[in-house]
C-alpha positions in Angstrom: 22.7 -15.1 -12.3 22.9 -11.7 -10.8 20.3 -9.7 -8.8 18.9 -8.2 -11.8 18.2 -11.0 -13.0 17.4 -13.2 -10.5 14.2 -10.5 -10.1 13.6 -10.7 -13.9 13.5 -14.6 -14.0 11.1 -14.5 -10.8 8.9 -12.1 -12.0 8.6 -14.4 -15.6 8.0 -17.4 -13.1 5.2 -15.9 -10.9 3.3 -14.5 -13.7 3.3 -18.2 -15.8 2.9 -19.9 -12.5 -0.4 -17.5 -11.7 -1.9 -17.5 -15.3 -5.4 -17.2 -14.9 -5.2 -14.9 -12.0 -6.6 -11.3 -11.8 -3.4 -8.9 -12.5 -3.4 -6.7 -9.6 -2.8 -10.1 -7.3 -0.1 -11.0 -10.2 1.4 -7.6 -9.4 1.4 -8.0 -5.8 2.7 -11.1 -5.7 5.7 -9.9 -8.1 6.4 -6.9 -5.8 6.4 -8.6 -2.6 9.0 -10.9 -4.7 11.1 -8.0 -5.8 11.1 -6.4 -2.5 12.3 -9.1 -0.5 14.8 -9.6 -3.1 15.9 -5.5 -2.4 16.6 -6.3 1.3 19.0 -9.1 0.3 22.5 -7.3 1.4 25.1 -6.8 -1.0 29.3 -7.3 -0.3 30.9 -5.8 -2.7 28.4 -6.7 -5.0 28.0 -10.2 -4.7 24.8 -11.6 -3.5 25.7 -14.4 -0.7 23.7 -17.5 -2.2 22.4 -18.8 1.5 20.9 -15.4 2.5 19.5 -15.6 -1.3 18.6 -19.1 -0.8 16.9 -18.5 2.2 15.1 -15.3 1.0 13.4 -17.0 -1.6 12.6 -20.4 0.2 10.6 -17.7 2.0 8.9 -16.0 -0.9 7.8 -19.9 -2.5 6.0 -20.8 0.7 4.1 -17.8 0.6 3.6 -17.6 -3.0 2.0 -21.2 -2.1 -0.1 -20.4 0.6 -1.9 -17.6 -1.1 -2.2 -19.6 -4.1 -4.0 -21.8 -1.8 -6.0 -19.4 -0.1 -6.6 -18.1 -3.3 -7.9 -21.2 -5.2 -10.1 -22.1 -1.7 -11.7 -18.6 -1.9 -12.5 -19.3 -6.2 -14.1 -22.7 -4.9 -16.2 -20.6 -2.5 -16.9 -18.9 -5.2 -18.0 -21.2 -7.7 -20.1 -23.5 -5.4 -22.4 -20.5 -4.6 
């Protein structure tokens, strides 16, 4: 999988994995994805997989914490 789409395929992921969720925290979520993707460096092209590994280790915890933060905030919400 390249870079290109390694963004495409996480994009596709974040918005199945947050159906339900308003768009513009959808969109945010998928640029914060995409940009930390962008800061990967490049040798000649080819992505080195641990920095790429790493990168989005980073990006799933923090996709799961604001889904968290997220669903504790709707619950808030609901109970009210």
């Amino acid at each position: 999988m390249n870079k290109t789409e390694c963004k495409e395929q996480l994009q596709q992921d974040i918005v199945s994995y947050l159906d339900g969720m308003d768009d513009e925290i959808v969109s945010h979520v998928c640029d914060i994805a995409i940009s930390n993707i962008n800061q990967i460096e490049e040798s000649n092209e080819v992505v080195r997989q641990t920095e790429l590994d790493e990168k989005l280790s980073q990006l799933i915890l923090s996709i799961n914490k604001g889904t968290e933060a997220l669903n504790l905030i709707a619950q808030i919400i609901r109970s009210k």
